[in-house]
C-alpha positions in Angstrom: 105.0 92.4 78.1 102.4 94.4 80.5 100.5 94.3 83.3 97.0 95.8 83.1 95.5 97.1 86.7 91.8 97.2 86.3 90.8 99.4 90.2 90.8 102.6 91.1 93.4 105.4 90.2 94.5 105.8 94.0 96.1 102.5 94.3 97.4 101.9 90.5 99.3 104.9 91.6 100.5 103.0 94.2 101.4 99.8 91.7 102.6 101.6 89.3 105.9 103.4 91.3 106.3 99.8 93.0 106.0 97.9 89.5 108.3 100.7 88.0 110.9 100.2 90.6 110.9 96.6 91.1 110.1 95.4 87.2 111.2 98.0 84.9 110.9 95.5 82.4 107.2 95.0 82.8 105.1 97.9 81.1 102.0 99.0 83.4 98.1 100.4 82.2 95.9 101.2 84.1 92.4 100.0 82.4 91.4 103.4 80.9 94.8 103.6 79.0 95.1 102.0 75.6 97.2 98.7 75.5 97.8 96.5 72.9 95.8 93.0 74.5 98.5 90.7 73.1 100.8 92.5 75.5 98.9 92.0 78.5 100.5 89.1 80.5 99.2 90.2 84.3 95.7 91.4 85.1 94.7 92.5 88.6 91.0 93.5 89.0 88.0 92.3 91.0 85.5 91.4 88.6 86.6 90.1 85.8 86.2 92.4 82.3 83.7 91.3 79.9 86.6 91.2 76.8 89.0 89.3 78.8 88.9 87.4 75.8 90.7 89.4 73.9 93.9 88.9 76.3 95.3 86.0 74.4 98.3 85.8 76.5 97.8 86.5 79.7 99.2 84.3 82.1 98.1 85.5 85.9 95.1 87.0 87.2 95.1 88.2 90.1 91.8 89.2 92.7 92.8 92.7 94.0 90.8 90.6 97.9 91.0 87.7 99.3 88.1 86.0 97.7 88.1 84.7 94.0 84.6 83.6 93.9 83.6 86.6 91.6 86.0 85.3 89.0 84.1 82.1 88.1 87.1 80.2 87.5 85.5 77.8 85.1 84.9 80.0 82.5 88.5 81.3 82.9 91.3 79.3 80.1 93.2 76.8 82.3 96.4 78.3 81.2 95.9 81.4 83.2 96.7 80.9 87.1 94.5 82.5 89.1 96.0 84.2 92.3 93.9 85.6 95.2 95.8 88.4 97.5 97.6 87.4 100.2 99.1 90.2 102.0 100.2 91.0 105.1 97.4 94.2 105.6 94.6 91.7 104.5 96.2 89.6 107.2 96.5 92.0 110.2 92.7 93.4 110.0 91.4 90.0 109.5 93.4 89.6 113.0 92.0 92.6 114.5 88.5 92.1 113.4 87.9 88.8 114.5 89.2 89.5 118.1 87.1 92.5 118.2 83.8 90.3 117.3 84.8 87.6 118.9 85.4 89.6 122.5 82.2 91.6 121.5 80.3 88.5 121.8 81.5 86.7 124.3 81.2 89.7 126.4 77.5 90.5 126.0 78.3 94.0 124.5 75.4 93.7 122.7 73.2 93.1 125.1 74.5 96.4 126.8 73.8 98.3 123.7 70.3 97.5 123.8 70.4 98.6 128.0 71.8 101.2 126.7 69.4 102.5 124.6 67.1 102.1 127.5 69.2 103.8 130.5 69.1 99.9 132.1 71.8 99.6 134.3 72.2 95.8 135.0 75.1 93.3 134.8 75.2 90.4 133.2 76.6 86.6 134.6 80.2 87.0 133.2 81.4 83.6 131.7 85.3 82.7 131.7 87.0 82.9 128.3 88.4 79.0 129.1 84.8 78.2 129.3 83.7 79.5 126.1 84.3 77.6 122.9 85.5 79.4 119.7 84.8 76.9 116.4 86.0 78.2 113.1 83.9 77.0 110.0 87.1 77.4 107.7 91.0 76.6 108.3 93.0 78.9 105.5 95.6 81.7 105.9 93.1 84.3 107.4 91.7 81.6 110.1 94.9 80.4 110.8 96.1 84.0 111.7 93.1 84.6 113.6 93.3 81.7 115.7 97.1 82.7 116.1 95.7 86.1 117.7 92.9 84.7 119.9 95.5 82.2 121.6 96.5 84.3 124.3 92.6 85.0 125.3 92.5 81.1 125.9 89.5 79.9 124.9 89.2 76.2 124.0 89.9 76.6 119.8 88.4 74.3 117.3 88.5 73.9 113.5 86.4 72.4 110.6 87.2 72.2 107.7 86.9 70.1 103.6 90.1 68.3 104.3 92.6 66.8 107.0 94.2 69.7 108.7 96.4 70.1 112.2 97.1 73.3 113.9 98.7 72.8 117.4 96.1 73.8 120.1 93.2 73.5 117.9 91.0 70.7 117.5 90.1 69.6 114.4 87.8 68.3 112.4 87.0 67.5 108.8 84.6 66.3 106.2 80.7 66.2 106.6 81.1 63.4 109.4 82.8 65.5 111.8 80.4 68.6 111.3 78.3 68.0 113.4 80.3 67.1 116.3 82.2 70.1 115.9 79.2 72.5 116.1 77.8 70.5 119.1 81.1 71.5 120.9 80.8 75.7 119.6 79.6 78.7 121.5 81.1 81.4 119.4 81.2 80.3 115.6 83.5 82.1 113.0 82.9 81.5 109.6 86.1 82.1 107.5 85.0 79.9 104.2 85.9 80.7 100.9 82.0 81.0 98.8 82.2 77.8 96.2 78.8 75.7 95.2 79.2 73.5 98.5 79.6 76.4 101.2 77.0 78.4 100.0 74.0 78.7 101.6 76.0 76.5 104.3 74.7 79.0 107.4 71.3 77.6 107.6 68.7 76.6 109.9 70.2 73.0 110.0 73.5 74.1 110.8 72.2 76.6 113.9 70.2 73.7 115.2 73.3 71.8 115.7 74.9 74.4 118.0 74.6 74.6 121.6 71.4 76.4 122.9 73.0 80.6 123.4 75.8 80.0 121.1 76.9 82.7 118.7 77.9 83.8 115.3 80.4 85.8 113.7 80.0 86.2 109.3 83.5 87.0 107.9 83.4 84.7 105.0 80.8 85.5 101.9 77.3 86.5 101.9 75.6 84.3 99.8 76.8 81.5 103.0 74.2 82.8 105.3 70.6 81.8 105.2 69.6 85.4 106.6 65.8 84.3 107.6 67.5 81.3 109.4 69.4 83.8 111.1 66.7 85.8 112.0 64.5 82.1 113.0 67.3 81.6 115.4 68.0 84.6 116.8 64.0 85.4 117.6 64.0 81.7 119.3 66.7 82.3 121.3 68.5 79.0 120.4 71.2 82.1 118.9 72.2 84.7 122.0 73.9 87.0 119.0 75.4 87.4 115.7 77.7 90.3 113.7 78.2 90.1 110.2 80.3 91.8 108.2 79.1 90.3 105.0 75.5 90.2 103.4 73.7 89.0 100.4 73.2 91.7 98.9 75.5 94.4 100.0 74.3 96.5 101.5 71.0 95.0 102.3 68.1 96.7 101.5 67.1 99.9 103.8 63.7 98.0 105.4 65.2 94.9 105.7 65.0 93.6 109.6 68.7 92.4 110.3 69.3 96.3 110.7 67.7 97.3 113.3 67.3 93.4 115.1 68.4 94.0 118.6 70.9 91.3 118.8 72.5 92.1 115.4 75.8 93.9 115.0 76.6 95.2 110.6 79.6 96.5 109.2 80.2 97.1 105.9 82.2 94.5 104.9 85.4 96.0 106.0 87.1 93.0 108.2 89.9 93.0 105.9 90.5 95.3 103.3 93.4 95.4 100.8 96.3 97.6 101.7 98.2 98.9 98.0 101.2 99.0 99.3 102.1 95.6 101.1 99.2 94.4 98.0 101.8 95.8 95.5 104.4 93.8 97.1 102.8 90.6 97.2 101.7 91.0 93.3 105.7 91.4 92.2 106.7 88.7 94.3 104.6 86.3 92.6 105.1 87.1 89.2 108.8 86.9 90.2 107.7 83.6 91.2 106.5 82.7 88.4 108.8 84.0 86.1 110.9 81.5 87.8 108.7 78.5 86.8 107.1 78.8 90.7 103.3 78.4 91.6 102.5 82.1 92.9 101.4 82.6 96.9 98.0 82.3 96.6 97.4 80.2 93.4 93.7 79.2 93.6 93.4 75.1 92.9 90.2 75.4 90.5 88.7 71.9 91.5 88.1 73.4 95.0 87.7 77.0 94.1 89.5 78.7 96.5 
């Protein structure tokens, strides 16, 4: 029995001591070492291997991120559970990172970058955090947490999201019906969606027309959600004060391309939350302990929703 890690050498360092420690039992490859494929049982990658195929008995695949989109579940055999990473790094930065974008916009630091590149010197009407409205597009583990962190700021919290949820001191909403009201009531919007067939492309022009005149956006979910000409529509109107992204479609963007260098437009590199190997490692040998013991893994992607 073996588990196959299919990243970079750094980490499967790091899995292989923890796997060695905690599951003796369980032979670990990296991808560039020979293994017999009936072996393999566990596979941990990001993209999926073009002769996965050949892996007649795996059981568990996980997605070294948070996202499993990239794995096209439907082409995977149902008898192979497929686990996204749920770990407590992937967790803290997602905290971090949507505090820091959402404070960023909320307090016009944008618009002081751009005074700043002009020696202005001029204050801007300051706006009480209890009277700016935070909406999340998205209500999973990572939104959840973030919401968790943003609490103390107190800003009036809402959620949206496919199904019935209820978080205390958040209202929510679900379903197309409730979209709309939901953006009507949003000045900073989060988007935290896993990418499937319905959220992509979700960001568009209808979507910003339904937010408040000034609100704002903040892109931690998957690039091919945004509509980036939309974006740029919106933001050139002014019915959108400001956006950051951390996500793009493609990544990175192309070197002429005008969200770079738009003036009300904050990029990173897709580094909200990144996968930590060691905490990672953890996770991964708890849920195949898990499901050695006939229990569904942390994680375990339901492949009629796709996340």
């Amino acid at each position: 029995m073996a588990f196959l890690f299919n990243s970079d050498a750094a980490r499967g360092a790091i899995f292989r001591q923890a796997l060695a420690r905690e599951l003796p039992d369980l032979e670990f490859y990296h991808s560039g070492e020979c293994v017999e494929p009936e072996k393999v049982r566990y596979l941990l990658t990001w993209n999926v291997p073009n002769d996965v195929a050949r892996f007649r008995n795996l059981e568990m695949l996980f997605s070294i991120g948070a996202g499993v989109d990239q794995f096209k579940p439907e082409t995977m055999p149902n008898r192979v559970k497929l686990v996204r990473m749920v770990e407590d790094g992937i967790i803290r930065m997602m905290q971090e990172y949507v505090v820091l974008g959402v404070l960023t916009l909320h307090r016009e630091m944008l618009a002081y970058r751009e005074q700043q590149g002009r020696g202005l010197w001029q204050a801007h009407a300051s706006v009480q955090s209890t009277d700016r409205r935070v909406g999340f597009l998205g209500l999973g583990i990572l939104a959840q947490a973030a919401i968790d962190r943003l609490t103390p700021f107190r800003f009036p919290l809402a959620a949206w999201s496919r199904t019935k949820k209820t978080v205390e001191g958040v209202a929510c909403f679900h379903g197309d019906d409730q979209l709309g009201d939901f953006l009507r009531g949003t000045d900073i919007l989060v988007c935290l969606l896993p990418l499937t067939e319905q959220t992509s492309g979700i960001l568009n022009a209808r979507l910003f027309s339904l937010l408040p005149v000034g609100a704002r956006l903040l892109h931690v979910g998957r690039g091919p959600q945004l509509d980036q000409g939309a974006l740029i529509e919106a933001l050139d109107s002014g019915h959108l004060a400001a956006a950051m992204l951390d996500v793009t479609d493609p990544e990175p963007l192309p070197e002429n391309h005008p969200l770079w260098c738009h003036p009300k437009m904050i990029i990173t590199p897709h580094i909200a939350s990144v996968t930590q190997p060691h905490t990672a490692a953890q996770s991964v040998i708890e849920n195949i302990r898990r499901h050695r013991a006939g229990r569904n893994p942390i994680g375990l992607v339901d492949r009629t929703l796709g996340y």
